[in-house]
Backbone as ProteinMPNN parsed JSONL, in Angstrom:
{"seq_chain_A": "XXXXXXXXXXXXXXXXXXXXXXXXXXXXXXXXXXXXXXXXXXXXXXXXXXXXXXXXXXXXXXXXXXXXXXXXXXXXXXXXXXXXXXXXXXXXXXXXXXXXXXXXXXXXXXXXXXXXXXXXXXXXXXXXXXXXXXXXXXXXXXXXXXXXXXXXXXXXXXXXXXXXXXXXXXXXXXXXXXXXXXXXXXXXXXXX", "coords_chain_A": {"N_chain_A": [[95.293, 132.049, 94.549], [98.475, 131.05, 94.593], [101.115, 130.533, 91.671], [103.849, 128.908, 91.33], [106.435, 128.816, 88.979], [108.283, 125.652, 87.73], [111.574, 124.664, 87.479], [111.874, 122.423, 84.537], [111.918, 118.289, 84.448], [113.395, 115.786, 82.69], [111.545, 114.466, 81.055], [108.132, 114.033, 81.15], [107.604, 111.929, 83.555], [110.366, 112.561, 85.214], [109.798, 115.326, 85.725], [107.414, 115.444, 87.235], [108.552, 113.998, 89.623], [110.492, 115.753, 90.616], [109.174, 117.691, 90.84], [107.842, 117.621, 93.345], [109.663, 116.235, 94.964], [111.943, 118.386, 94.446], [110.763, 120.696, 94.406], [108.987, 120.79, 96.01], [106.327, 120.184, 96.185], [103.072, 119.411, 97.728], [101.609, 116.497, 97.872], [97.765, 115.401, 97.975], [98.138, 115.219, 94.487], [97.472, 116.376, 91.246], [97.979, 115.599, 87.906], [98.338, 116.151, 84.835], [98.931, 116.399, 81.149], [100.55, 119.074, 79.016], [99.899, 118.951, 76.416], [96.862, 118.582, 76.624], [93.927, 119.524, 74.885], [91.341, 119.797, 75.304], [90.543, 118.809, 77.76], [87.583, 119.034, 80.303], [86.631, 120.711, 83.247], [84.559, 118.946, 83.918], [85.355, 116.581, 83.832], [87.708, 116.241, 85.427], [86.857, 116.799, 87.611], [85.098, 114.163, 87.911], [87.136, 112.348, 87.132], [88.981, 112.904, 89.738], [86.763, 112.067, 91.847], [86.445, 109.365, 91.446], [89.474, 108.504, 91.91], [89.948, 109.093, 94.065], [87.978, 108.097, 95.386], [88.979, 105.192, 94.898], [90.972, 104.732, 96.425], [93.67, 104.425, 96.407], [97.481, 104.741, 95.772], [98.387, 105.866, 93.321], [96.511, 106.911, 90.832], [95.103, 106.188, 87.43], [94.12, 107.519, 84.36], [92.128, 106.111, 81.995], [90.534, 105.632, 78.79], [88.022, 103.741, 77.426], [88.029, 101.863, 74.174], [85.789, 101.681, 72.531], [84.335, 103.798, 73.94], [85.618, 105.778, 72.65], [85.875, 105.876, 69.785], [82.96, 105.738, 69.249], [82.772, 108.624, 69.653], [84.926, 109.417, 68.178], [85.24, 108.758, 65.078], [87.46, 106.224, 63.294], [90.067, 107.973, 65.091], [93.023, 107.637, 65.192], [94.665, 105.996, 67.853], [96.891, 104.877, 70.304], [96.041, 101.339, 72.076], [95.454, 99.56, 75.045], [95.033, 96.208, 75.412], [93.149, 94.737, 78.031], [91.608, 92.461, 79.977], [90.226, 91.868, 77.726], [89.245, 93.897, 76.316], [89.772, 97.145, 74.81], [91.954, 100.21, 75.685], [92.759, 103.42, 76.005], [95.152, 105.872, 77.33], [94.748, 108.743, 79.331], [96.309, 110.898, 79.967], [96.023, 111.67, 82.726], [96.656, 111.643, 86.096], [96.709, 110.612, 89.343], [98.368, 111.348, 92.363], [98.143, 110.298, 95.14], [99.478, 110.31, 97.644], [102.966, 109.97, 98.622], [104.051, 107.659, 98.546], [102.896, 106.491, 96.315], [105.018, 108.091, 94.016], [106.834, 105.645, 93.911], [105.394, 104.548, 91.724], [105.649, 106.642, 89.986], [108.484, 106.858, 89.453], [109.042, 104.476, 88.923], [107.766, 105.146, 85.899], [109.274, 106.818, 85.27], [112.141, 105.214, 84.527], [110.676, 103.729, 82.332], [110.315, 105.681, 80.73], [113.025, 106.322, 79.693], [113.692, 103.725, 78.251], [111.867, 103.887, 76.21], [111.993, 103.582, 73.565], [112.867, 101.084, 73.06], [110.877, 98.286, 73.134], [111.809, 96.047, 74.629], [113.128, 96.144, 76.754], [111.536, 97.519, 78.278], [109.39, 95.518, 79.068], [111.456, 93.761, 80.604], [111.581, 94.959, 82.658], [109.38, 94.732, 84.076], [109.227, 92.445, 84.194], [109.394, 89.24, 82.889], [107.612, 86.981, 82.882], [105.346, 88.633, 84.443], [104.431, 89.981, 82.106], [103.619, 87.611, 80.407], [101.411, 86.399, 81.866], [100.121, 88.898, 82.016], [99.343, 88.55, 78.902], [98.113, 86.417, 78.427], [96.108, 85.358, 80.173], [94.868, 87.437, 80.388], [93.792, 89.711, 82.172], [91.619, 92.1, 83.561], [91.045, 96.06, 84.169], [91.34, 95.881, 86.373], [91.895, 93.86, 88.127], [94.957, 93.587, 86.647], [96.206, 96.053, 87.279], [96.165, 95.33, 89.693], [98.075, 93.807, 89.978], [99.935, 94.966, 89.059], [100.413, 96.957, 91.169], [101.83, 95.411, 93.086], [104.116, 94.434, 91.994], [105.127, 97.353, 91.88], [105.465, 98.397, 94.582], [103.458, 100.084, 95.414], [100.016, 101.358, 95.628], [98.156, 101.129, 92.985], [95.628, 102.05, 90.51], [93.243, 101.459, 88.423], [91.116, 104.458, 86.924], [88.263, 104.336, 84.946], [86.97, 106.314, 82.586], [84.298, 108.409, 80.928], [84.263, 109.584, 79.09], [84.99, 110.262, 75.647], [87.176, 112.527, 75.014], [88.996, 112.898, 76.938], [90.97, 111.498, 76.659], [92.258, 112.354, 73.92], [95.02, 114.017, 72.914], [97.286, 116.331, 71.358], [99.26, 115.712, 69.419], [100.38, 115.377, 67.168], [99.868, 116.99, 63.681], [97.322, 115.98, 62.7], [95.855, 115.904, 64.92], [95.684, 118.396, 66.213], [94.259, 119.615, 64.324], [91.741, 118.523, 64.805], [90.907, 118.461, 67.412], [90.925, 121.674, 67.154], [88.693, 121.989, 65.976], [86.666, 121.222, 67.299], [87.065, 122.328, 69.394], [86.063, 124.762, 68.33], [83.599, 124.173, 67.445], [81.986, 124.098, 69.892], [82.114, 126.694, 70.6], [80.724, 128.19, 68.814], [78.175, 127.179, 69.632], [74.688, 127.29, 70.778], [74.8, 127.425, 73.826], [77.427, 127.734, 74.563], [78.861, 125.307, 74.53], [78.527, 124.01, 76.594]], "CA_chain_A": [[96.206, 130.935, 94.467], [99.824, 131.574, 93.9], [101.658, 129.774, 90.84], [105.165, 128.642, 91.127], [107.131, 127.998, 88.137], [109.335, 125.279, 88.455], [112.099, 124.049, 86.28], [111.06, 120.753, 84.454], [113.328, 117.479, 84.272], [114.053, 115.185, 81.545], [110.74, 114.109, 80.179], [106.879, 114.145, 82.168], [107.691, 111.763, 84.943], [110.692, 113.583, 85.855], [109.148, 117.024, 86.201], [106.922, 115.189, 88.193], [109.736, 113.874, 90.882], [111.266, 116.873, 90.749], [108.316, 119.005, 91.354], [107.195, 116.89, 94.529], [110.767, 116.117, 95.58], [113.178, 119.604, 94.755], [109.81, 121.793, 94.317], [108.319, 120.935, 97.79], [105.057, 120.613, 96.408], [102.684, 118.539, 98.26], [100.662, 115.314, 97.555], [97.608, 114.739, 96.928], [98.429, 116.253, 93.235], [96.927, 115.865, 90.484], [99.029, 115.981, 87.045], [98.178, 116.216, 83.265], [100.375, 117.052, 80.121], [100.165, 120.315, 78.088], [98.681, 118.681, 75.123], [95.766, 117.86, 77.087], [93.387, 121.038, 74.818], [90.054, 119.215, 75.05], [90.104, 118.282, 79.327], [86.958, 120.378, 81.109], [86.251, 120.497, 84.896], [83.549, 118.023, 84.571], [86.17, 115.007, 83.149], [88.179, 116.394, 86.068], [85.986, 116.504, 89.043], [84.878, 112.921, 87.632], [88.46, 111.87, 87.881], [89.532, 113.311, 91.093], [86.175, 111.909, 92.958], [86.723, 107.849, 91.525], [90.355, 108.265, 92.35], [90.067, 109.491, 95.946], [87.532, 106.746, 96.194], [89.823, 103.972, 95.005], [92.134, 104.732, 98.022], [95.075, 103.999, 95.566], [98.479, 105.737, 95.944], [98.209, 106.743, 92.639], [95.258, 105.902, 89.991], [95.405, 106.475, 86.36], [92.943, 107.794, 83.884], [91.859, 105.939, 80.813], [88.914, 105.262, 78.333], [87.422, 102.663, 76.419], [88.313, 102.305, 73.328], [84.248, 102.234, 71.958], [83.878, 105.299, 74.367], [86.533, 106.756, 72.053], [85.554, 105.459, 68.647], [81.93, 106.299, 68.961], [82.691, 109.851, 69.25], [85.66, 109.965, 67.236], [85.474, 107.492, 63.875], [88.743, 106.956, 62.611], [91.109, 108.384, 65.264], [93.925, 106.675, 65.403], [94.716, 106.094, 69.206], [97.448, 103.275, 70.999], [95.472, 100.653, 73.006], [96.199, 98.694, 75.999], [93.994, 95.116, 75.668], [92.932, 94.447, 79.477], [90.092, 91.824, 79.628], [89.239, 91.646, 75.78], [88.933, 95.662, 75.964], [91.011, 98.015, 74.324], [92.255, 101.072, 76.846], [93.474, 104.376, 75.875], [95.507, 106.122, 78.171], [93.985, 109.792, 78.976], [96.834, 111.578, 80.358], [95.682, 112.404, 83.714], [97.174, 111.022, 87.262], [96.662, 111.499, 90.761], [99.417, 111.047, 93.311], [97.025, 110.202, 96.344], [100.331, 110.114, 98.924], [104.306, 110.251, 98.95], [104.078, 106.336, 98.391], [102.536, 106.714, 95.037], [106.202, 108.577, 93.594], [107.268, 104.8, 93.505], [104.983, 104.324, 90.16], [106.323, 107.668, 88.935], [109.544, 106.352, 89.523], [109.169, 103.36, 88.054], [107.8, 105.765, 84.584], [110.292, 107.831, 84.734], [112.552, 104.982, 84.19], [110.555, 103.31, 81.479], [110.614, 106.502, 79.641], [114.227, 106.353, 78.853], [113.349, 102.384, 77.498], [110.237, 103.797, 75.216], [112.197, 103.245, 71.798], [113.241, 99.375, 73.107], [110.112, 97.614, 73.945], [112.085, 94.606, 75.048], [113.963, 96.662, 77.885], [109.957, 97.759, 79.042], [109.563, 94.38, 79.135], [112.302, 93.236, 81.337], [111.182, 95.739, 84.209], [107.764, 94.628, 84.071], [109.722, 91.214, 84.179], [108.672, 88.416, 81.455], [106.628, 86.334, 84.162], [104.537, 88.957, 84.236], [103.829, 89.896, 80.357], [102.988, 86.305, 80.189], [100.587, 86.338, 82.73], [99.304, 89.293, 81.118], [98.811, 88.444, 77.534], [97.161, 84.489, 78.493], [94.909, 85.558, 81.095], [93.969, 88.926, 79.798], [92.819, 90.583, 83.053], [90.429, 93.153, 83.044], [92.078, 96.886, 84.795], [91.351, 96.157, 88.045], [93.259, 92.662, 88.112], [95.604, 94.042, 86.259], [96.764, 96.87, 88.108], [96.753, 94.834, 91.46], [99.019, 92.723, 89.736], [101.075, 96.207, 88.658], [100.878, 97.444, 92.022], [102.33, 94.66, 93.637], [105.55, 95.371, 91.529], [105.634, 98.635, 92.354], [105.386, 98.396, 96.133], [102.441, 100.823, 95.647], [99.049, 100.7, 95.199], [97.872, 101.364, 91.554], [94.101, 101.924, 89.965], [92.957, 102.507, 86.987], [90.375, 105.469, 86.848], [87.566, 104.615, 83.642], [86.505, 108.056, 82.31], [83.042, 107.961, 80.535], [84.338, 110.923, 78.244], [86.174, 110.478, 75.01], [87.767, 113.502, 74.871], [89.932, 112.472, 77.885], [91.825, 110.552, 75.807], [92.563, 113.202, 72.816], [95.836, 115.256, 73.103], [97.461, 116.876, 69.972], [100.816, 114.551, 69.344], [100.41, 115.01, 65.248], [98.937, 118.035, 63.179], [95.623, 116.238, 62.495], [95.169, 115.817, 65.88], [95.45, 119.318, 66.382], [92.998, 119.901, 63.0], [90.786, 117.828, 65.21], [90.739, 119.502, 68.352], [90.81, 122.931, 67.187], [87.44, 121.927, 64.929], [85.689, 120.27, 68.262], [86.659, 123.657, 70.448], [85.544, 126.036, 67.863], [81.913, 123.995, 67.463], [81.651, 124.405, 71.137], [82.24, 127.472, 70.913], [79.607, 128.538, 68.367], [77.036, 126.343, 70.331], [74.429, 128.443, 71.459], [75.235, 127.588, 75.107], [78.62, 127.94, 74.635], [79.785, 124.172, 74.632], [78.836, 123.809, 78.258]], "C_chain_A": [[97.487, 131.421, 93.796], [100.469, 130.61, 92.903], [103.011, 129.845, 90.922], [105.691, 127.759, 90.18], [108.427, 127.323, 88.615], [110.404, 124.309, 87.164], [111.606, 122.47, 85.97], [112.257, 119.737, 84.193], [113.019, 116.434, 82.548], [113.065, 114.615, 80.512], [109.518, 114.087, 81.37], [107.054, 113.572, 83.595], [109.006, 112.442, 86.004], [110.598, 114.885, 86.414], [108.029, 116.824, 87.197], [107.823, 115.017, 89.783], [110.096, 114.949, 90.917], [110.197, 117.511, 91.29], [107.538, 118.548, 92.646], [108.812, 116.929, 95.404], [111.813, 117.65, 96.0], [111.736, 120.585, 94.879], [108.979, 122.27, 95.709], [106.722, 120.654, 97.354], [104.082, 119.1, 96.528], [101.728, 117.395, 97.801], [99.169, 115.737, 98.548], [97.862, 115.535, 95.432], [97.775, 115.505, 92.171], [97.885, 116.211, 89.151], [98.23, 115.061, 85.406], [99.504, 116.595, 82.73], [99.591, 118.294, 79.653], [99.488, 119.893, 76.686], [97.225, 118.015, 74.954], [94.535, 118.954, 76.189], [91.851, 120.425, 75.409], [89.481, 118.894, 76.771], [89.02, 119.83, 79.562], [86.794, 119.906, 82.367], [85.356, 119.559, 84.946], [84.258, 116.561, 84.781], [86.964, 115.0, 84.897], [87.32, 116.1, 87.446], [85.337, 114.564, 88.666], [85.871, 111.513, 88.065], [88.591, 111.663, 89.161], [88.35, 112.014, 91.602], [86.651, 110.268, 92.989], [88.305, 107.702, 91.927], [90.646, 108.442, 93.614], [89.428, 108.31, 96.482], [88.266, 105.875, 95.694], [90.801, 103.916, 96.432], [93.261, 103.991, 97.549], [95.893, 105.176, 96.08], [98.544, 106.272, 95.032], [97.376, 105.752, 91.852], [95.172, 106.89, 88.679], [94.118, 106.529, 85.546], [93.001, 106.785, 82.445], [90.66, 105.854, 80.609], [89.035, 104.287, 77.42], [87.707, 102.823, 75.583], [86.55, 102.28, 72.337], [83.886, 103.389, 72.346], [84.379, 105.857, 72.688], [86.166, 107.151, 70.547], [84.293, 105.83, 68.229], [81.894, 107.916, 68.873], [83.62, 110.237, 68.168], [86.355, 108.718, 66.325], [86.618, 107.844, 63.673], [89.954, 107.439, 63.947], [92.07, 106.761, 65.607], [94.792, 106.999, 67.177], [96.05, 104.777, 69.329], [96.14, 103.213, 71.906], [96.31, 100.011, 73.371], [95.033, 97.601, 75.642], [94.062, 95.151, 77.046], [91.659, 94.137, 79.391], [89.4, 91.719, 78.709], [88.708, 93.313, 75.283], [89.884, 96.287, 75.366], [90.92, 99.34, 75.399], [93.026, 102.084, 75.991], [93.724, 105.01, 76.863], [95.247, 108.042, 78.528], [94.737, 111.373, 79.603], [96.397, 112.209, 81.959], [95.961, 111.221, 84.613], [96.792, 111.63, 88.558], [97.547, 110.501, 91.945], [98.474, 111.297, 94.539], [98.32, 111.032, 97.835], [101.954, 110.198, 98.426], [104.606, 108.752, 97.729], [103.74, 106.189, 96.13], [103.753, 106.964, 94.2], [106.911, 106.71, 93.322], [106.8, 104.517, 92.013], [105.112, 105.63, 89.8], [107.486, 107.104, 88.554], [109.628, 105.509, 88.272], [108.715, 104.059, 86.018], [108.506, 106.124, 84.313], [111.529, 106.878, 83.822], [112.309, 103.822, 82.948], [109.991, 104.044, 80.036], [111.814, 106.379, 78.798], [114.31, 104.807, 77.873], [112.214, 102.726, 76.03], [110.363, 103.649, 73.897], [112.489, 101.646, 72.234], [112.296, 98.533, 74.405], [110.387, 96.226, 75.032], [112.384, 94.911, 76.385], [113.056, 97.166, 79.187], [109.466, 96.761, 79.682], [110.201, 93.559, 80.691], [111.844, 94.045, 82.495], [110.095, 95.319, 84.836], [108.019, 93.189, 84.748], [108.443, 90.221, 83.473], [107.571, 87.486, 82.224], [105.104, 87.382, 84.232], [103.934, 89.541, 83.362], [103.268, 88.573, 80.075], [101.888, 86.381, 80.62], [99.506, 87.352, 81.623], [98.728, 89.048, 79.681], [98.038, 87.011, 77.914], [96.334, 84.973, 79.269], [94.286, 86.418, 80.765], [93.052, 89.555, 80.828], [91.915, 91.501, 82.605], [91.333, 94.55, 83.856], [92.063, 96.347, 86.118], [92.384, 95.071, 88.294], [94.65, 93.219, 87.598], [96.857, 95.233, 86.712], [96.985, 96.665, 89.472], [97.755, 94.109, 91.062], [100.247, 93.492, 89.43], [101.339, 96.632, 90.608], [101.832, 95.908, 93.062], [104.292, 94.629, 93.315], [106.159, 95.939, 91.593], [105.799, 99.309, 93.928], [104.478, 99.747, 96.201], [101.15, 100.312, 95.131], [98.191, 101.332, 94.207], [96.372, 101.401, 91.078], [93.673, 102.577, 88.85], [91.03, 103.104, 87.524], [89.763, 105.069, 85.327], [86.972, 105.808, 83.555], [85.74, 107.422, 81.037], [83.711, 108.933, 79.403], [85.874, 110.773, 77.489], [87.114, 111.276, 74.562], [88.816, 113.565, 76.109], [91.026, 112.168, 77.3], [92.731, 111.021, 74.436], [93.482, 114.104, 73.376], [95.965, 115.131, 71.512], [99.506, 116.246, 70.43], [100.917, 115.069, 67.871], [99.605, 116.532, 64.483], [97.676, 117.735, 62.866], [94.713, 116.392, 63.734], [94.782, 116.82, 66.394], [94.404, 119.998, 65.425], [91.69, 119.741, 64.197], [90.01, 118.789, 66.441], [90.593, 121.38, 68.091], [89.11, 123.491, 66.52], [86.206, 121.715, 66.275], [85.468, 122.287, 68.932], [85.793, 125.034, 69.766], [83.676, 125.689, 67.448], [81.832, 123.984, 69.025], [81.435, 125.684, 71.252], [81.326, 128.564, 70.197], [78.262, 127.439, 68.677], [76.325, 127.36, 70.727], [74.875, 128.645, 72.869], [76.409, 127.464, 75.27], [79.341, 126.452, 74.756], [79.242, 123.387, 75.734], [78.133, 122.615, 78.378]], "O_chain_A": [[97.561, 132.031, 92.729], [100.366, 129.49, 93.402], [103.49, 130.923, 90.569], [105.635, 126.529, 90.2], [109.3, 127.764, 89.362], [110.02, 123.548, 86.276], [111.156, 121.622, 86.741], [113.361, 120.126, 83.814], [112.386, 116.78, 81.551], [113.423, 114.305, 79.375], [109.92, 114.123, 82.533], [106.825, 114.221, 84.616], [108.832, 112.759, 87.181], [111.209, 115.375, 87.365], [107.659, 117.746, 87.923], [107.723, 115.744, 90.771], [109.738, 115.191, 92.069], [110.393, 117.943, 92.426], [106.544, 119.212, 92.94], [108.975, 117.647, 96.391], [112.263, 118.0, 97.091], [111.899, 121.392, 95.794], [108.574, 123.317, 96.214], [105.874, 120.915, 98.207], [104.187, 118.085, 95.84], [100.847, 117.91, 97.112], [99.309, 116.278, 99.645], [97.666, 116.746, 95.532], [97.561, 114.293, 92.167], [98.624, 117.178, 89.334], [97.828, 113.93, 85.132], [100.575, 116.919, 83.244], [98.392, 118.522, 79.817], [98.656, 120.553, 76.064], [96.639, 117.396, 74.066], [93.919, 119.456, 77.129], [91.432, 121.218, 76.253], [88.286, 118.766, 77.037], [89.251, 121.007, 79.285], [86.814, 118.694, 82.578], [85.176, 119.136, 86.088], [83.921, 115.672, 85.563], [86.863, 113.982, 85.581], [87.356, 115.056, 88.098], [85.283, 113.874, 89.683], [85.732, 110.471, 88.706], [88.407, 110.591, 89.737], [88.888, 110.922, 91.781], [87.104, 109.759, 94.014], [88.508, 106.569, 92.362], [91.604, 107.912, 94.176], [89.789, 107.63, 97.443], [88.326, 105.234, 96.744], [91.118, 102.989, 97.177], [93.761, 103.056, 98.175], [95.462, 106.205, 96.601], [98.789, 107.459, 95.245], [97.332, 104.524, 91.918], [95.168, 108.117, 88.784], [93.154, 105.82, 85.835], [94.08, 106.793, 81.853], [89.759, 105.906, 81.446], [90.029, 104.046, 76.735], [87.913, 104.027, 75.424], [86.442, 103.091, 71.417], [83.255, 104.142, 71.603], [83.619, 106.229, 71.795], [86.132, 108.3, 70.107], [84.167, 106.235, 67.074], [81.093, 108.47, 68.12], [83.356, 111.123, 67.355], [87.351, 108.025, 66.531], [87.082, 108.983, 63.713], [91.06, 107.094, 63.53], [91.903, 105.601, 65.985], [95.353, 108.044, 67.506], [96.099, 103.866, 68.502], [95.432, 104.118, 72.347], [97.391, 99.71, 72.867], [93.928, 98.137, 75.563], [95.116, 95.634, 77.458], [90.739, 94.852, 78.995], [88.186, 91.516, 78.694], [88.069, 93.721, 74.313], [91.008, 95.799, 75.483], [89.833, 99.511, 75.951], [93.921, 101.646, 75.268], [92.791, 105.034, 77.666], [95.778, 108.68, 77.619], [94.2, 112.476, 79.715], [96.578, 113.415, 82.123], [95.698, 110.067, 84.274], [96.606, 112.822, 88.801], [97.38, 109.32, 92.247], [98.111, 112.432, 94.849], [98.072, 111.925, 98.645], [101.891, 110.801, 97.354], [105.114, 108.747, 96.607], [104.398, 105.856, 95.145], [103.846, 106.04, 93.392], [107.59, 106.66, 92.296], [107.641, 104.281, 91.146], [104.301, 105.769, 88.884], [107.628, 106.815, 87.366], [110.057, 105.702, 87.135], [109.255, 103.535, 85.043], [108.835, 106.036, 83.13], [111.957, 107.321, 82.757], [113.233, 103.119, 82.538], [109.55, 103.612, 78.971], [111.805, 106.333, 77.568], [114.972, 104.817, 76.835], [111.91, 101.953, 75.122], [109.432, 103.578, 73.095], [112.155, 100.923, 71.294], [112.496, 98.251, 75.586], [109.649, 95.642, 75.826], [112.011, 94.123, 77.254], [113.348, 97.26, 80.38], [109.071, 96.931, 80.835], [109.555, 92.978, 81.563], [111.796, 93.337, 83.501], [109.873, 95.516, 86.031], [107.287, 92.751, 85.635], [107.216, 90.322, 83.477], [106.46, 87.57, 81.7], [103.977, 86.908, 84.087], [102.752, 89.768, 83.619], [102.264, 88.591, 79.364], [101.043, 86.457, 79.728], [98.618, 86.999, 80.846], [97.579, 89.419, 79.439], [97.077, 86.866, 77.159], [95.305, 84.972, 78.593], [93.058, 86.331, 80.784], [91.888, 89.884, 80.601], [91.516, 91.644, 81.449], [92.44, 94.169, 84.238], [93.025, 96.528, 86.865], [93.546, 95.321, 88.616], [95.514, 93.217, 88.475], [98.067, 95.195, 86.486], [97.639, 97.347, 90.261], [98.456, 93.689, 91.983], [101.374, 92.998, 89.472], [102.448, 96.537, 91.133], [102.638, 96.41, 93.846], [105.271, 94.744, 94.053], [107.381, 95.812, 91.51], [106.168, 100.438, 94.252], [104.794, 100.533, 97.094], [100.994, 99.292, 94.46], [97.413, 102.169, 94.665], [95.846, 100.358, 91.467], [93.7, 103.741, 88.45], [90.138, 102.513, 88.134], [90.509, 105.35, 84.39], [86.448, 106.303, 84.553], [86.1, 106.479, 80.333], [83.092, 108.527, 78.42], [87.03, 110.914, 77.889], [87.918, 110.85, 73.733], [89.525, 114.571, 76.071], [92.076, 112.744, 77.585], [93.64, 110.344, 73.955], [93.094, 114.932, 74.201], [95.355, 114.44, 70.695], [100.391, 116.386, 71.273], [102.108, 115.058, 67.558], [98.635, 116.97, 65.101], [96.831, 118.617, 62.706], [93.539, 116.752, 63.821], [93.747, 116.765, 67.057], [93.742, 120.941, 65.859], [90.865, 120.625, 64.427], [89.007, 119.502, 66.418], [90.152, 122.14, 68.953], [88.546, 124.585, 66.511], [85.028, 122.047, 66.136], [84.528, 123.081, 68.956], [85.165, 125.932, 70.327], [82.789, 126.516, 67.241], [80.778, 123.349, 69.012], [80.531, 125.998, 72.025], [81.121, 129.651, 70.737], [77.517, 127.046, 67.779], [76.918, 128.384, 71.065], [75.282, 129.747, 73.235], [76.66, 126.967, 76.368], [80.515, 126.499, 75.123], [79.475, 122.18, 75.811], [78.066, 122.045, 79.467]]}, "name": "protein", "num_of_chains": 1, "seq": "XXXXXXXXXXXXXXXXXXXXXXXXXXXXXXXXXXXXXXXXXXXXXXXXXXXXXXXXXXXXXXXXXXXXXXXXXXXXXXXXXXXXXXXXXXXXXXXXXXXXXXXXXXXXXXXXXXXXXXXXXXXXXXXXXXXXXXXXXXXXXXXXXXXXXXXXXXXXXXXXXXXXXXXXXXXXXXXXXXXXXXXXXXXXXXXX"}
């Protein structure tokens, strides 16, 4: 497999557009961040298979926030409420189709909003923050009610595995992770 580096744009969802749009490179794709240390092929192949079967344009990874909590007391995580649940978001996407690039799109430009929640808000339009906070869907409602917005079609991906959900943003988080990989790594079976 050949690797082509490709310049990156202005923050994650731009280096995404860019690397589909100026890069050439083809859908379906799958896309993480670099402070993902903790993802293994099993979280992944887990991913991939429920997102191919949603038959979404693109479908998004999160976990529970009890998944999260039972393995890791104490971290301090953002949640999404959806249906009386809490949702952490687990860094991992899959661009099913072309179509999908509309909900990049639409990130890319509620990256440059991410210090003025009000302006997040207004895109989302207030009609539907309402909706959301009184009804309190669950993801699946929730994201038909996102994709409809986005003139694509949206799914959230639950991942059984709290370590999905763990990048290194902060130095404890990196304490954390570097403590998990190195007891894996004196496991007798190596972690696996």
């Amino acid at each position: 497999m050949a690797v082509t580096p490709l310049a990156g744009g202005s923050g994650p969802a731009a280096s995404v557009v860019a690397a589909i749009e100026e890069g050439g490179l083809p859908t379906p794709l799958l896309v993480t961040t670099c402070d993902h240390p903790l993802l293994r092929p099993e979280m992944v192949a887990y991913f991939l298979a429920e997102a191919r079967a949603s038959g979404a344009d693109i479908a998004v990874g999160l976990a529970e926030r009890s998944v999260i909590e039972a393995a890791f007391p104490g971290a301090r995580r953002t949640y999404l409420r959806l249906g009386g649940t809490g949702y952490s978001g687990c860094n991992l996407f899959y661009i099913a189709r072309p179509a999908g690039l509309a909900a990049v799109r639409f990130w890319q430009d509620a990256e440059r909003d991410r210090k003025r929640p009000w302006r997040i808000a207004r895109r989302f339009g207030f009609g539907s923050l309402l909706w959301l906070l009184l009804a309190r869907p669950g993801p699946e409602a929730a994201f038909a009610h996102l994709s409809r917005r986005l003139g694509a079609r949206a799914a959230p991906v639950i991942l059984p595995f709290a370590e999905a959900a763990m990048d290194v943003d902060k130095p404890a988080d990196l304490a954390e992770a570097e403590a998990l990989l190195g007891a894996r790594q004196a496991a007798p079976d190596g972690g696996a």
